[in-house]
C-alpha positions as CSV (number, residue, x, y, z in Angstrom):
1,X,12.7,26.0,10.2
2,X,15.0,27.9,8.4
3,X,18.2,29.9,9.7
4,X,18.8,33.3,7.5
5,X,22.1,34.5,8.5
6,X,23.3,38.5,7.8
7,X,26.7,39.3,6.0
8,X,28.2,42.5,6.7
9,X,30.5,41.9,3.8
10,X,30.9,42.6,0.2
11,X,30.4,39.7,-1.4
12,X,27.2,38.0,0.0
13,X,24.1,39.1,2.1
14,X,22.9,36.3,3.5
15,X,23.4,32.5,4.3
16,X,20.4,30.5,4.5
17,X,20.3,27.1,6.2
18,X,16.6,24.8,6.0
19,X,15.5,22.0,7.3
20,X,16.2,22.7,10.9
21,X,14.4,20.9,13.9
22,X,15.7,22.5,16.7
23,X,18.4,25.3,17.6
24,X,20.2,25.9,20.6
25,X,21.6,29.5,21.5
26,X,24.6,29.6,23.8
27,X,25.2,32.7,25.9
28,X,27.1,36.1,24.5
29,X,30.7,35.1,23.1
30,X,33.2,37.9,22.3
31,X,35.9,37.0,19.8
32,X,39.2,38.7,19.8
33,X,41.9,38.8,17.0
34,X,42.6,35.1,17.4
35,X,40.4,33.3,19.4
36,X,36.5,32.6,20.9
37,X,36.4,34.1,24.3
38,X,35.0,31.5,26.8
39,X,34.9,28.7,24.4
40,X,37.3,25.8,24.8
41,X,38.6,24.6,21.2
42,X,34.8,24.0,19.7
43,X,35.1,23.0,16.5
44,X,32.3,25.5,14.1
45,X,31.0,24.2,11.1
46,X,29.9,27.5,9.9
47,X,32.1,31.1,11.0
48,X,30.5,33.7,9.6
49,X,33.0,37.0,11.7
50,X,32.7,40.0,9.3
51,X,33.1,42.1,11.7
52,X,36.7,44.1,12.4
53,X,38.4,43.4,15.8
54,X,40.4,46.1,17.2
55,X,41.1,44.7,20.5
56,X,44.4,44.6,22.1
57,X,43.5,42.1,25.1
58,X,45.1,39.1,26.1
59,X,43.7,36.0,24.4
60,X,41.9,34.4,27.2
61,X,40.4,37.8,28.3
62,X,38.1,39.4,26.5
63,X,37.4,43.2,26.9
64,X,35.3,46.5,25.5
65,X,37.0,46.1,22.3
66,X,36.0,42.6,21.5
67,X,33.5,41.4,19.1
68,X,30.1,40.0,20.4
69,X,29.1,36.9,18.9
70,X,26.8,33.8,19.3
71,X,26.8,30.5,18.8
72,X,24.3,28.2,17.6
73,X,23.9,24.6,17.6
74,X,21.3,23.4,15.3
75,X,20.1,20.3,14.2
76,X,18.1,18.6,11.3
77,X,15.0,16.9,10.5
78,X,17.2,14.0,9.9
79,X,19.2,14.5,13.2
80,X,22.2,16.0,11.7
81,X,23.8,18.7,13.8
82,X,26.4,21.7,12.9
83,X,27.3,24.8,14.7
84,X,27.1,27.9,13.5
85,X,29.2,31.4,14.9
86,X,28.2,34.5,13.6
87,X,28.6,37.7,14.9
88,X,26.0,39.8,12.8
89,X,22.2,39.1,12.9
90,X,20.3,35.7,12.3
91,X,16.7,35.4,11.9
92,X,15.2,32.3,13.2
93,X,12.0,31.8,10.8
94,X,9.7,29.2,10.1
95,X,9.1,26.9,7.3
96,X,6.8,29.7,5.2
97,X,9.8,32.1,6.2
98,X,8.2,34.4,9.0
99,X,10.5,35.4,12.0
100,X,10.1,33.6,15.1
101,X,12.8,35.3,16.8
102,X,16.2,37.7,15.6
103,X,19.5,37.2,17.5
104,X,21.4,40.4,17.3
105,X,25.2,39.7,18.1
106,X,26.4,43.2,16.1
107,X,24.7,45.7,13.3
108,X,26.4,46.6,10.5
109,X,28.8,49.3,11.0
């Protein structure tokens, strides 16, 4: 499978990861100006936050301000595994490069 990540920045559109045998998708994240809320110190191979956080909460919080993100754990063919936290759009595809499935965190603004 392949993993086609959106950037909401200037400088790229897209990061594309391949040879993927299995992702996992964990539950809506929010991140605020410093830190993951709800996750305890995970370590993320890949960050891809383009988006601007306004919030003024308390770190451990989270509120209507935050950005909503995802995390995914994915593993290889060759059972490697990295995580990846975006909070723009991925498209899950297969190895021809049609969309199984889109995970939404934020549009572009």
């Amino acid at each position: 499978m392949i993993l086609k990540v959106e950037r909401h920045n200037e400088t790229q559109k897209w990061w594309m990861l391949d040879n993927i045998a299995k992702v996992s998708c964990s539950a809506l994240l929010h991140h605020t100006k410093t830190r993951i809320v709800g996750e305890k110190d995970l370590l993320h191979d890949i960050m891809i936050l383009d988006h601007k956080n306004i919030c003024s909460c308390a770190e451990n919080e989270g509120c209507s301000d935050c950005i909503e993100c995802y995390r995914l754990v994915c593993r290889t063919k060759e059972h490697y595994e990295f995580n990846v936290l975006f909070d723009t759009v991925a498209y899950l595809c297969n190895d021809e490069g049609k969309t199984i499935e889109k995970i939404v965190a934020n549009h572009k603004e």
